[in-house]
C-alpha positions in Angstrom: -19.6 -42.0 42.5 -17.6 -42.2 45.5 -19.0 -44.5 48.3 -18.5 -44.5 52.3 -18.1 -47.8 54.0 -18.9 -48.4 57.8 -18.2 -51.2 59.5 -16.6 -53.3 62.5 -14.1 -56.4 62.8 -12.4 -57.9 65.6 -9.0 -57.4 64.5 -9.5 -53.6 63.7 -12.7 -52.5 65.3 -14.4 -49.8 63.9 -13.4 -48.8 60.5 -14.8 -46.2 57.7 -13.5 -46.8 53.9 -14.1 -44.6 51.1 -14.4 -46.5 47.8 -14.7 -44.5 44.0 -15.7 -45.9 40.8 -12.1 -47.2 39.9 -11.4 -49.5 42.6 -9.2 -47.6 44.9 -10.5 -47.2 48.4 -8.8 -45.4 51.5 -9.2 -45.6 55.7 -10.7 -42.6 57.0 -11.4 -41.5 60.7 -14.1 -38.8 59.0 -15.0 -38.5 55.6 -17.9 -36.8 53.2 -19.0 -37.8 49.5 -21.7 -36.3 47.6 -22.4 -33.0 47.0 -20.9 -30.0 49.4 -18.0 -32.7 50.1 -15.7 -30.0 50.2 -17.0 -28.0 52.2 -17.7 -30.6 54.8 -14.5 -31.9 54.4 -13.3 -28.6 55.3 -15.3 -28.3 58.7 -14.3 -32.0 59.4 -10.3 -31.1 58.7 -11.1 -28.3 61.8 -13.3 -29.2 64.2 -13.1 -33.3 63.9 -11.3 -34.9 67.0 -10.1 -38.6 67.3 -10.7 -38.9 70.6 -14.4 -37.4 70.5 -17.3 -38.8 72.4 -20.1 -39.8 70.3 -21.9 -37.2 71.3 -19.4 -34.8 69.9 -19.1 -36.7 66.9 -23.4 -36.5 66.3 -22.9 -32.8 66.8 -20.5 -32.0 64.4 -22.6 -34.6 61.8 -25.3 -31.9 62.6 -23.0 -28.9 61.9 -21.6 -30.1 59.0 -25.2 -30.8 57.6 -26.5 -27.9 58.5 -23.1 -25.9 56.2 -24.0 -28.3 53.1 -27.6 -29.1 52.9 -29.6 -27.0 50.2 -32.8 -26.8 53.4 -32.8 -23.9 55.3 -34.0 -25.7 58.6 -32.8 -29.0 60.2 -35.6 -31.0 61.5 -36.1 -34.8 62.1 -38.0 -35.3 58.3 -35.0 -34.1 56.5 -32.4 -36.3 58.7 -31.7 -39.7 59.8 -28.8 -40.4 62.1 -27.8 -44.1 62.8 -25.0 -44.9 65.2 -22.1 -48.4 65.5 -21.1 -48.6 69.1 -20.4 -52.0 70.8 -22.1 -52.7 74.2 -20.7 -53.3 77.3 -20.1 -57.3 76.8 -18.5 -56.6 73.5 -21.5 -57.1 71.2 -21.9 -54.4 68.4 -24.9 -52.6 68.0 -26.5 -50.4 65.2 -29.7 -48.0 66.4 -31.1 -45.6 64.9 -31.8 -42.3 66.1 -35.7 -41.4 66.9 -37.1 -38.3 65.8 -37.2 -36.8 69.1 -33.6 -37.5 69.8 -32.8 -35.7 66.6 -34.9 -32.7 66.9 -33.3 -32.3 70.5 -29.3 -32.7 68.6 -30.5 -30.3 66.3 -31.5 -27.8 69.0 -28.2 -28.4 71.2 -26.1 -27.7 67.9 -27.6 -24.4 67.8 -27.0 -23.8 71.1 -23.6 -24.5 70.8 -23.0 -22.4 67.8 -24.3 -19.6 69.6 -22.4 -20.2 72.9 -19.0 -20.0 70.4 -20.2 -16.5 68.9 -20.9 -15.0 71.8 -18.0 -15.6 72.9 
């Protein structure tokens, strides 16, 4: 079983490893494990951008949960969402995403995937 790393240092900063039962482990800006990697891996290949505000990068964890999960609705009971960021005087903080704040990423995903068909 593969297993996803997430962490910070201050030589590197942020860094996500990928680790799999035999040792070997790999730097990744965006990775999956589990089932429906592939797939998510697919939409991550596409639509993931280095340079992405965290925002951006929450909404495109929503979208690529939404393409793998085996629940036909997203709602704040079948996610949790935690974010890294470091503060403004350099500290590094963890925080976890509230179920309001959730249900309201959910709903702007699905607004943006309806802005793009639209179009």
């Amino acid at each position: 079983m593969a297993v996803s790393h997430l962490g910070w240092d201050k030589h590197l900063g942020f860094q996500l490893y990928k680790s799999d039962p035999s040792g070997n482990y790999g730097g990744w800006m965006a990775t999956s494990i589990g089932a429906g990697h592939q797939t998510a891996t697919s939409i991550l290949k596409s639509d993931f951008k280095e340079e992405c505000s965290l925002r951006e990068a929450l909404l495109l964890a929503v979208k690529v949960l939404s393409k793998t999960m085996d629940s036909t609705v997203l709602d704040h009971e079948k996610l949790e969402f935690g974010t890294l960021t470091s503060t403004a005087d350099g500290k590094v903080e963890w925080r976890l995403l509230g179920a309001q704040e959730l249900d309201q990423l959910i709903k702007d995903a699905d607004l943006k995937a309806s802005d793009k068909d639209k179009k």
